[in-house]
N, C-alpha and C positions, 0 to 999 in steps of 0.2 A: 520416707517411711510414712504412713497412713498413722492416724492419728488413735486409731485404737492398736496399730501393731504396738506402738512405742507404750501405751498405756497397759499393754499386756506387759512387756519386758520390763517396764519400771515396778511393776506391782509385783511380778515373779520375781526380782532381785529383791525387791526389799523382804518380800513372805519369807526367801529362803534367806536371808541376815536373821528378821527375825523368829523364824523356827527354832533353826540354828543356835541360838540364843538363848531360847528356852528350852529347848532340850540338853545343851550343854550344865542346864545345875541340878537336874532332876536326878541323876545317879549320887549326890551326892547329901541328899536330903536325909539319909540314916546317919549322916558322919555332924552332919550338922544338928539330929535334932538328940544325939549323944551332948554335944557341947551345948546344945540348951537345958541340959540335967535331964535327958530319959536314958536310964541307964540300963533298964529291964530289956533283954531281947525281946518279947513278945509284945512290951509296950513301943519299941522303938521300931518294928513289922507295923504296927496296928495305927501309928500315927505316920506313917510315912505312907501306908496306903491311905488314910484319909486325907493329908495333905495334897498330895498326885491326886487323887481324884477329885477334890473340890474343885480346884479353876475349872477342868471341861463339865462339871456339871452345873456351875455357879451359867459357865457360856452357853448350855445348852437351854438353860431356862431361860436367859434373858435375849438369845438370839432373836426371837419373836420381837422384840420389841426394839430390838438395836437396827430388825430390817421395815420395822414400821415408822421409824424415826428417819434412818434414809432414805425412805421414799416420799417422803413429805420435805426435808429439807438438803441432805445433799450425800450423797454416794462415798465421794472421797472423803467427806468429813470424818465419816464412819470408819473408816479406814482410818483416818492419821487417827481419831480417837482410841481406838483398839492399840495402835502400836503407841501411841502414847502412855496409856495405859500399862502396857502390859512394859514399858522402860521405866515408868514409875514404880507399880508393885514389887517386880521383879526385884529393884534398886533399893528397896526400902525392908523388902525381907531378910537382907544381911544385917538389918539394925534391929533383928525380933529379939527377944531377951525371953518368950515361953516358947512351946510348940502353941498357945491358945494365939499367940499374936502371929507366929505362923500361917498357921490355918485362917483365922482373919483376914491376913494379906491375900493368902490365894484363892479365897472367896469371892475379894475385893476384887483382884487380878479376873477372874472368869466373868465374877461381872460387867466390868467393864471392857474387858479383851473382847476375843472371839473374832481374830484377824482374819479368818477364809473365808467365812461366807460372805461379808463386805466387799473383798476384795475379789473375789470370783462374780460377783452381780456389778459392782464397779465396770470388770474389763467384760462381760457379756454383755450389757447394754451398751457399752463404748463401741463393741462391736456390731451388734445389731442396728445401732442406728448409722454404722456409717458405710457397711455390707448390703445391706436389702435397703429397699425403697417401701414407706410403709403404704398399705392398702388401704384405701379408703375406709371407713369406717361405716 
């Protein structure tokens, strides 16, 4: 197998583990942020949309800067950091005692996550370089 086929299929297994992963606790984030004392419907709507929203907007601000950082020092690092990251965060919100330490966590999570675009530029250059012959410059 070519050496960016294999780096496609190791990256796509692991993206869909950790998807998978994250999206299995996000339906249960109103049940959760009831047993951290919000008992108000409209306040338990209104912080369960800002917690779901924070990590992809916390990853879309700092994306810029998580692809400026791999290209200077290393593609896959970028990669294991994001899934590192987001098995830390993830693992550490079950210990939140407000929705404030909540929302913190998955701040923290989008900042430092932000698993696809790493991992989609990881296996495109794997591929590029090892598909086409480069042209002189």
């Amino acid at each position: 197998m070519a050496p960016w086929k294999r780096t496609y299929w190791v990256v796509y297994a692991a993206n869909l583990i950790v998807a998978l992963g994250m999206m299995s606790f996000l339906p249960f984030f109103p049940s959760f942020l009831e047993e951290l004392g919000v008992h108000d419907r409209a306040a338990v709507q209104r912080w369960s949309g800002i917690t779901f929203g924070a990590a992809p907007l916390a990853a879309a601000v700092m994306g810029p800067v998580w692809g400026s950082i791999g290209d200077r020092f290393s593609r896959k690092l970028m990669v294991l950091r994001s899934m590192l990251a987001i098995t830390l965060f993830v693992g550490a919100m079950g210990f939140a005692r407000t929705p404030w330490e909540l929302l913190i966590l998955r701040l923290l999570q989008g900042v430092f996550s932000g698993f696809v675009p790493p991992s989609v530029t990881l296996v495109s250059v794997a591929a590029c370089s090892c598909s086409s012959p480069r042209s002189p410059a």
